[in-house]
N, CA, C and O atoms as a GROMACS GRO file, in nm:
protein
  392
    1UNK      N    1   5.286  10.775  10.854
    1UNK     CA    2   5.411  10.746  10.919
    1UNK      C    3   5.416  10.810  11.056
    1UNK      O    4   5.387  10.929  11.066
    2UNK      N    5   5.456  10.729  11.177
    2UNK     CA    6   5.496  10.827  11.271
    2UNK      C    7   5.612  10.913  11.259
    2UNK      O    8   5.690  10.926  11.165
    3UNK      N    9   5.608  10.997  11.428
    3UNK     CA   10   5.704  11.128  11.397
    3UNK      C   11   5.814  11.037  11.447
    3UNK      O   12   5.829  11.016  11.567
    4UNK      N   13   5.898  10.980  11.349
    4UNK     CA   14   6.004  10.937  11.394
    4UNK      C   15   6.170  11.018  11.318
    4UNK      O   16   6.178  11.071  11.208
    5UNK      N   17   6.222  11.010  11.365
    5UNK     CA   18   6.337  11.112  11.292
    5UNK      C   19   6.409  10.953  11.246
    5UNK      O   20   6.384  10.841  11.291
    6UNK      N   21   6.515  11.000  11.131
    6UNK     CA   22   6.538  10.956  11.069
    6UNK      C   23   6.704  10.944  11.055
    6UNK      O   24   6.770  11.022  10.986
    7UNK      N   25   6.759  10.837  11.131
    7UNK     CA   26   6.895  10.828  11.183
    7UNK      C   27   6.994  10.821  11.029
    7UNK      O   28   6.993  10.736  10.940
    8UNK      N   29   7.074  10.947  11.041
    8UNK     CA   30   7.151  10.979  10.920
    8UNK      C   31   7.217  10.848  10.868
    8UNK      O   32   7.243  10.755  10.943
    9UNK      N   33   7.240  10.846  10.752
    9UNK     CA   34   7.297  10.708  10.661
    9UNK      C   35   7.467  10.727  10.734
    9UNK      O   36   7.506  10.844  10.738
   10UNK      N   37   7.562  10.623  10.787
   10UNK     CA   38   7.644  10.597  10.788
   10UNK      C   39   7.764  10.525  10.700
   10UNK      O   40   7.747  10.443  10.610
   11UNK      N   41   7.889  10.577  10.749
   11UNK     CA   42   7.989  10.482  10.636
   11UNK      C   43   7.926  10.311  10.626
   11UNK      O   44   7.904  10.245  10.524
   12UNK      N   45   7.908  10.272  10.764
   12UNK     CA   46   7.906  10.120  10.697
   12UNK      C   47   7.812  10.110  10.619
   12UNK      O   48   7.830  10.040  10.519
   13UNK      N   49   7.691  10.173  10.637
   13UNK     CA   50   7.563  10.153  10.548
   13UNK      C   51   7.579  10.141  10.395
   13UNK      O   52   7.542  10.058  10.312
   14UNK      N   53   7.654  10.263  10.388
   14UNK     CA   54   7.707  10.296  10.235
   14UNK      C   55   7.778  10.188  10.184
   14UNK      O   56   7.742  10.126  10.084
   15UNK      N   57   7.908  10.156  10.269
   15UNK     CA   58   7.999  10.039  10.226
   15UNK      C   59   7.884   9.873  10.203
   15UNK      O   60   7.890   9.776  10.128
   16UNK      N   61   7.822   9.901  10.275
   16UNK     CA   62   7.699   9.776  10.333
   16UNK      C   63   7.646   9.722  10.178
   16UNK      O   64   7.610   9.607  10.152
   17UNK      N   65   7.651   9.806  10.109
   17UNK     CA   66   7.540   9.788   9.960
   17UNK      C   67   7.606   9.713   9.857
   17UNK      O   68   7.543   9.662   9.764
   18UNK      N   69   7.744   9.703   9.871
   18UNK     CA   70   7.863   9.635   9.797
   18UNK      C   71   7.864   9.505   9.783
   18UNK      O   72   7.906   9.452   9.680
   19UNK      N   73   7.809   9.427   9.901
   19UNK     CA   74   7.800   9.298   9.896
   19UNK      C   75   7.779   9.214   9.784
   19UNK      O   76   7.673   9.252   9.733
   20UNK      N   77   7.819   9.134   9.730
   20UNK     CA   78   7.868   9.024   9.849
   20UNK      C   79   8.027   9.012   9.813
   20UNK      O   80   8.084   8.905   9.836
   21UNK      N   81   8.109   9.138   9.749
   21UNK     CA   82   8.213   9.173   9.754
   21UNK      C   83   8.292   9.261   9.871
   21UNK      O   84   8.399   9.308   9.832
   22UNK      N   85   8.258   9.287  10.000
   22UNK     CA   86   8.259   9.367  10.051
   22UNK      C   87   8.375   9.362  10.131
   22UNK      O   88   8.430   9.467  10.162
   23UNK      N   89   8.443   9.200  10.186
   23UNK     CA   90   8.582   9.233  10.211
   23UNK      C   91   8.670   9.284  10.131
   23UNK      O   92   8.740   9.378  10.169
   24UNK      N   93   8.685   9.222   9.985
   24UNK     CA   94   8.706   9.259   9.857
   24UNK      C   95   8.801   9.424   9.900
   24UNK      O   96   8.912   9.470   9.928
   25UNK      N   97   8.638   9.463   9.877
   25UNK     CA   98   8.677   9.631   9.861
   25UNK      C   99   8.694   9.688  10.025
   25UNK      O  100   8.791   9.760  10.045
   26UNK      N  101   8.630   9.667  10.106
   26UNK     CA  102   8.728   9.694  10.258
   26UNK      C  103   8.888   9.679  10.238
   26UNK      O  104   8.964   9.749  10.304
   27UNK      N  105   8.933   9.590  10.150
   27UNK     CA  106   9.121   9.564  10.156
   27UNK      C  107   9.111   9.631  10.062
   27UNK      O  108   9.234   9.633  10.058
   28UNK      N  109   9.077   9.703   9.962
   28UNK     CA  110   9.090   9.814   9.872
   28UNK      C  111   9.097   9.934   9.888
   28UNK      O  112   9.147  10.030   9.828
   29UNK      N  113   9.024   9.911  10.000
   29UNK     CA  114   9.017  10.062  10.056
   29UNK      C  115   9.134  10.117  10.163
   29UNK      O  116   9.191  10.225  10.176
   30UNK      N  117   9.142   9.978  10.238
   30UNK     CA  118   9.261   9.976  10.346
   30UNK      C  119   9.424   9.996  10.246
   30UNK      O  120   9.529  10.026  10.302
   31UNK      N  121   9.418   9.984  10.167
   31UNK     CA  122   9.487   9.988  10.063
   31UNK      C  123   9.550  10.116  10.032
   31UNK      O  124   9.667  10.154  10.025
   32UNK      N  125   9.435  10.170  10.014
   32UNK     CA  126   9.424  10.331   9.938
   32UNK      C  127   9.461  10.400  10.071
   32UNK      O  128   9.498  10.517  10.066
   33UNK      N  129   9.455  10.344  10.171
   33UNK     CA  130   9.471  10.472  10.280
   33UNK      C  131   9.582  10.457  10.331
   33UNK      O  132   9.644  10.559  10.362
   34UNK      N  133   9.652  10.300  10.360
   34UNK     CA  134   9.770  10.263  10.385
   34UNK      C  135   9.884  10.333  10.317
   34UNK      O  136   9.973  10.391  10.379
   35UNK      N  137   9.872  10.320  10.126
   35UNK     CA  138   9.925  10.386  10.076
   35UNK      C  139   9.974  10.548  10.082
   35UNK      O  140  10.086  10.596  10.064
   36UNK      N  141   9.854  10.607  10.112
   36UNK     CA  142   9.876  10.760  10.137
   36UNK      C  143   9.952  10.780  10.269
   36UNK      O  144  10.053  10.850  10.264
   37UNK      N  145   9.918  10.731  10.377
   37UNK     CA  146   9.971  10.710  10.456
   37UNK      C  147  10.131  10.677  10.432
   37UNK      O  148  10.206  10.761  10.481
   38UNK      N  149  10.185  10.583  10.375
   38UNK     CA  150  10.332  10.519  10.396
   38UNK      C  151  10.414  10.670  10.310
   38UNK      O  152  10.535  10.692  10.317
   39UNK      N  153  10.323  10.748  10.241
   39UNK     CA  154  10.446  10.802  10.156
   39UNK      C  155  10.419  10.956  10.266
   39UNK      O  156  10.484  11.053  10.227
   40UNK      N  157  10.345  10.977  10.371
   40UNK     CA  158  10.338  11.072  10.450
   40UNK      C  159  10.247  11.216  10.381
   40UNK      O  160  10.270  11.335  10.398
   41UNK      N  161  10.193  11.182  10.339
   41UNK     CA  162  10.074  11.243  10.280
   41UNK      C  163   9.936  11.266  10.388
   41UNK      O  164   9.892  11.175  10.458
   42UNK      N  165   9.894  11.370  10.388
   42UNK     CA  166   9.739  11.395  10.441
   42UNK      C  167   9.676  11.408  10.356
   42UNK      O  168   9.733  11.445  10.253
   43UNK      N  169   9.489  11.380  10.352
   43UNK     CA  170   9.397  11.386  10.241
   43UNK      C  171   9.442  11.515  10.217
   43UNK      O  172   9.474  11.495  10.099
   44UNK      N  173   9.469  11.629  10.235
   44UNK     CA  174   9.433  11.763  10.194
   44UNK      C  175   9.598  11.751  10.119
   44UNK      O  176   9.614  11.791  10.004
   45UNK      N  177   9.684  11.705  10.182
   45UNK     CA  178   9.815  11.749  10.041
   45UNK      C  179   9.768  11.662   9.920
   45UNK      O  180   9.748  11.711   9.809
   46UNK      N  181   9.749  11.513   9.952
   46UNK     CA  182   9.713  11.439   9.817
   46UNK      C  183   9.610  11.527   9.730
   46UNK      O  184   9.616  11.563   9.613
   47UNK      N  185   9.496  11.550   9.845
   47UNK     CA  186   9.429  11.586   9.723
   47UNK      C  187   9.462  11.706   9.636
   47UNK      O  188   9.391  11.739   9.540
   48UNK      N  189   9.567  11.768   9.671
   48UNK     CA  190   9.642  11.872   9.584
   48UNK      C  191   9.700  11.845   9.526
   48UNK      O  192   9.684  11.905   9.420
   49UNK      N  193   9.821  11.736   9.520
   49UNK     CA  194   9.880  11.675   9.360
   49UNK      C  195   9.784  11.626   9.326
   49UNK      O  196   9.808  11.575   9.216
   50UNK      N  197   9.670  11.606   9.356
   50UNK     CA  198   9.576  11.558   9.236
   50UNK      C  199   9.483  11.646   9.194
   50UNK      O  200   9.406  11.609   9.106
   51UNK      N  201   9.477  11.738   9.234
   51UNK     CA  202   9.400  11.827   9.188
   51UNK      C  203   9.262  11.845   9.193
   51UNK      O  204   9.188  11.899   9.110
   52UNK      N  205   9.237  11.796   9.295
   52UNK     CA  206   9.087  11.761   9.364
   52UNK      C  207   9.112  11.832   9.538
   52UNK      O  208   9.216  11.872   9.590
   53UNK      N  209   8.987  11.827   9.586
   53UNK     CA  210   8.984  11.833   9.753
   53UNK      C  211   8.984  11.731   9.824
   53UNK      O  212   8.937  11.623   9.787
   54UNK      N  213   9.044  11.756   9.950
   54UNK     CA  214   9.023  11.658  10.041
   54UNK      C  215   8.925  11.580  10.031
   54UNK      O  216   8.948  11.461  10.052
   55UNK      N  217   8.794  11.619   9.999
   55UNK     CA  218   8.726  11.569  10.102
   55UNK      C  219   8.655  11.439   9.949
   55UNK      O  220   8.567  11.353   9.962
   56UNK      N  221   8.733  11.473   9.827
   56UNK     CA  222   8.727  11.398   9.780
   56UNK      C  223   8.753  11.272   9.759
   56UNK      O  224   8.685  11.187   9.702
   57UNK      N  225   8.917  11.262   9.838
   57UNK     CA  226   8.981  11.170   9.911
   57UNK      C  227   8.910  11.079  10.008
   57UNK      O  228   8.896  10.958   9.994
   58UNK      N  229   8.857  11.171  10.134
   58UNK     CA  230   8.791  11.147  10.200
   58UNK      C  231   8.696  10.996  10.145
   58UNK      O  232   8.715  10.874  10.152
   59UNK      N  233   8.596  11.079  10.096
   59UNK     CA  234   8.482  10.972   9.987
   59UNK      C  235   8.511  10.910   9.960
   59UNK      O  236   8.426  10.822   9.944
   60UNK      N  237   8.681  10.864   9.910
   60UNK     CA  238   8.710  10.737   9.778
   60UNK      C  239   8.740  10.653   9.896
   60UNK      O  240   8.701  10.536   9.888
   61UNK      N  241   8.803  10.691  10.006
   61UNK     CA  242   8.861  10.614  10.144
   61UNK      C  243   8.755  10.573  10.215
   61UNK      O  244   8.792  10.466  10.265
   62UNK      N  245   8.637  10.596  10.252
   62UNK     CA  246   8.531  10.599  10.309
   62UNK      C  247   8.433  10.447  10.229
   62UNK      O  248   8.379  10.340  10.256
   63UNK      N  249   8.472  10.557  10.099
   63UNK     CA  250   8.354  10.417  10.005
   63UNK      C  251   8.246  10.494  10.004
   63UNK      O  252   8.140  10.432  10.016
   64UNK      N  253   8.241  10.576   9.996
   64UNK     CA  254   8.108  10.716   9.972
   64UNK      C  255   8.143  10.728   9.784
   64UNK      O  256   8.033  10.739   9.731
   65UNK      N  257   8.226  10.729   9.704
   65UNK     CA  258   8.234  10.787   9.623
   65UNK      C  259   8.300  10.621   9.557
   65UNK      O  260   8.331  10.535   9.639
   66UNK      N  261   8.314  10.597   9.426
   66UNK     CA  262   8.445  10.518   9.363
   66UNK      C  263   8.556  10.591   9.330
   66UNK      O  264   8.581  10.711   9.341
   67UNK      N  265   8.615  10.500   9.290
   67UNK     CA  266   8.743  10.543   9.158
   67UNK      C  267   8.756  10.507   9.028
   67UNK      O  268   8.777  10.390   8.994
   68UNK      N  269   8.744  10.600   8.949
   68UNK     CA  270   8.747  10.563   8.816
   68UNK      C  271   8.884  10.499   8.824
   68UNK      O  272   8.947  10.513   8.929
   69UNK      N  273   8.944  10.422   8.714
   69UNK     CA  274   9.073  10.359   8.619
   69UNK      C  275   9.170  10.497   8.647
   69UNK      O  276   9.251  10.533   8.732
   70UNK      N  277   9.119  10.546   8.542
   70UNK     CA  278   9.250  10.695   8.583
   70UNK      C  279   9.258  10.765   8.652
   70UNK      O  280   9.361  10.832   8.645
   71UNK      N  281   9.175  10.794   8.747
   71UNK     CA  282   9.205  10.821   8.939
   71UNK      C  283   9.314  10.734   8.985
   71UNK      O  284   9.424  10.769   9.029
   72UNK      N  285   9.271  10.621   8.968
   72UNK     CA  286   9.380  10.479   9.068
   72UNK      C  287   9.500  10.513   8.961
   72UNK      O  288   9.604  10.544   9.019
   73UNK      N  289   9.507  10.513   8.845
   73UNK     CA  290   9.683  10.517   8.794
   73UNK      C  291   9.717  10.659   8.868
   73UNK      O  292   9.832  10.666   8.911
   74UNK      N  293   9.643  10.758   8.886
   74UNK     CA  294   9.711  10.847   8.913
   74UNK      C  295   9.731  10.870   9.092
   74UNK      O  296   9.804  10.940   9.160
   75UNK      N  297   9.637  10.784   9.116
   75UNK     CA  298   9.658  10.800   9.280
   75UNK      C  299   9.802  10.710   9.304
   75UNK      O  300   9.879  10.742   9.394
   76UNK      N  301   9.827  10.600   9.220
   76UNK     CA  302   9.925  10.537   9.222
   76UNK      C  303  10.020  10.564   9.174
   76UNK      O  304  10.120  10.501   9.208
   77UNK      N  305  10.031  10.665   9.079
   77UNK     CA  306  10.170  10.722   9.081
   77UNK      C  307  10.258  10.819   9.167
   77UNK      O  308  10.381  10.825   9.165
   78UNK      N  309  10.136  10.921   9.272
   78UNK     CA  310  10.170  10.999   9.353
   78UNK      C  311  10.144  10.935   9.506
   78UNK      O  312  10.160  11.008   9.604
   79UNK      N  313  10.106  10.801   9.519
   79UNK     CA  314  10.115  10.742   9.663
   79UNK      C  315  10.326  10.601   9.626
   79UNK      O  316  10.390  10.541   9.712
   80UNK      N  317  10.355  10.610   9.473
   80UNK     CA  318  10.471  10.576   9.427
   80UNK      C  319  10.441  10.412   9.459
   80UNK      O  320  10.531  10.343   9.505
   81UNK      N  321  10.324  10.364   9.434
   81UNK     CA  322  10.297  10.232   9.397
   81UNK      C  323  10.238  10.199   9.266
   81UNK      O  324  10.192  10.286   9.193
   82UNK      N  325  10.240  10.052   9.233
   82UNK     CA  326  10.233  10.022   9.122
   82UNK      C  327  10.079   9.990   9.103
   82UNK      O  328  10.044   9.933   9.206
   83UNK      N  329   9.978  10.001   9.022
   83UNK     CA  330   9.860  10.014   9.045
   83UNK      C  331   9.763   9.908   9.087
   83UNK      O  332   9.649   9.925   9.128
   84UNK      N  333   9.832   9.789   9.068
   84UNK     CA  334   9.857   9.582   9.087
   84UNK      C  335   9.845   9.606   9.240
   84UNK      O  336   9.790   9.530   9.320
   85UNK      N  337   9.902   9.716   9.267
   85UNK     CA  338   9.880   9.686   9.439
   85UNK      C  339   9.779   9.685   9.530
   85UNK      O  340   9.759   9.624   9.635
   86UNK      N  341   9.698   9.798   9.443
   86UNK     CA  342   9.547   9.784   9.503
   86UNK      C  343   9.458   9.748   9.499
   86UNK      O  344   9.366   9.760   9.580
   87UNK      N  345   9.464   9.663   9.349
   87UNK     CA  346   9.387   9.514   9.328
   87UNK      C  347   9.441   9.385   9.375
   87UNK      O  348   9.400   9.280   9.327
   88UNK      N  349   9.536   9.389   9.472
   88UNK     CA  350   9.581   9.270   9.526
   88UNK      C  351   9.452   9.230   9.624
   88UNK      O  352   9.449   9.221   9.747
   89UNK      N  353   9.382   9.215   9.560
   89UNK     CA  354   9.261   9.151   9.720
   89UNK      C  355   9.258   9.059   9.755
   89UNK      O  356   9.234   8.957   9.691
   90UNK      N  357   9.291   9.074   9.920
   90UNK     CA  358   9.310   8.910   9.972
   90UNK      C  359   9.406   8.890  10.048
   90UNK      O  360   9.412   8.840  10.161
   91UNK      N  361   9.516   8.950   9.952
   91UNK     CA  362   9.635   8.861   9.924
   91UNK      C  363   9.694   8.957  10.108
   91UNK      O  364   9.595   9.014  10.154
   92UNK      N  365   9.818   8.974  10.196
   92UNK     CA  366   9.840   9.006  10.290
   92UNK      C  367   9.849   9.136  10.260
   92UNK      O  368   9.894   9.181  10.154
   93UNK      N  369   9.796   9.217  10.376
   93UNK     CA  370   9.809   9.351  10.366
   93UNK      C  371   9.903   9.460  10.484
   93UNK      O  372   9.894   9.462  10.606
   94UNK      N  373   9.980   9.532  10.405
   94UNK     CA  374  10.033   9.621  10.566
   94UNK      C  375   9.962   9.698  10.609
   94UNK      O  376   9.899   9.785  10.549
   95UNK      N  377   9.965   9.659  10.786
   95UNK     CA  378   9.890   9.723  10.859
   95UNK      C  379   9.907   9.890  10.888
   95UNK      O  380  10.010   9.957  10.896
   96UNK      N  381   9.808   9.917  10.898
   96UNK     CA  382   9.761  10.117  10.887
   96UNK      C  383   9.872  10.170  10.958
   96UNK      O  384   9.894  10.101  11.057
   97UNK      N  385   9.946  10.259  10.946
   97UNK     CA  386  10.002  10.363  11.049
   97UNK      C  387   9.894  10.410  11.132
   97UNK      O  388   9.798  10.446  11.064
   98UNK      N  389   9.878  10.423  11.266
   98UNK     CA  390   9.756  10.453  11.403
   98UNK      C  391   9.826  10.587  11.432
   98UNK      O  392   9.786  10.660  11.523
   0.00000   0.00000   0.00000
């Protein structure tokens, strides 16, 4: 092999492997962050009612990590949506707080 360095793996890369579901879960994800967002939450408070770290948050928002079933009921009870909401894929979505 040459001496070539080896350009670190990126979010899209990661998200990249999902296919050929990948808008799918992009509005799933936009979802999950919208949500935290509307109820005025930062990764680091959520991830304290949930009892995890930030940066765990981080990962599930990113698409570095999944979500189990009982993550999402519980992310959805403390973002105060119904859990139908973040399997709505497709369907219209509200746009991010910037």
């Amino acid at each position: 092999m040459k001496d070539e360095k080896r350009k670190p793996e990126t979010r899209v890369s990661r998200k990249g492997r999902i296919t050929p579901y990948q808008a799918a879960y992009d509005d799933f994800l936009n979802r999950l962050i919208a949500a935290r967002e509307e109820v005025g939450l930062t990764q680091r408070q959520a991830g304290k009612l949930l009892g995890r770290s930030h940066s765990f948050l981080s990962k599930c928002e990113t698409g570095e990590r999944s979500i189990e079933v009982f993550e999402l009921l519980q992310i959805a009870e403390i973002y105060k949506k119904p859990a139908h909401y973040f399997l709505e894929l497709g369907r219209s979505m509200p746009k991010r707080a910037k």
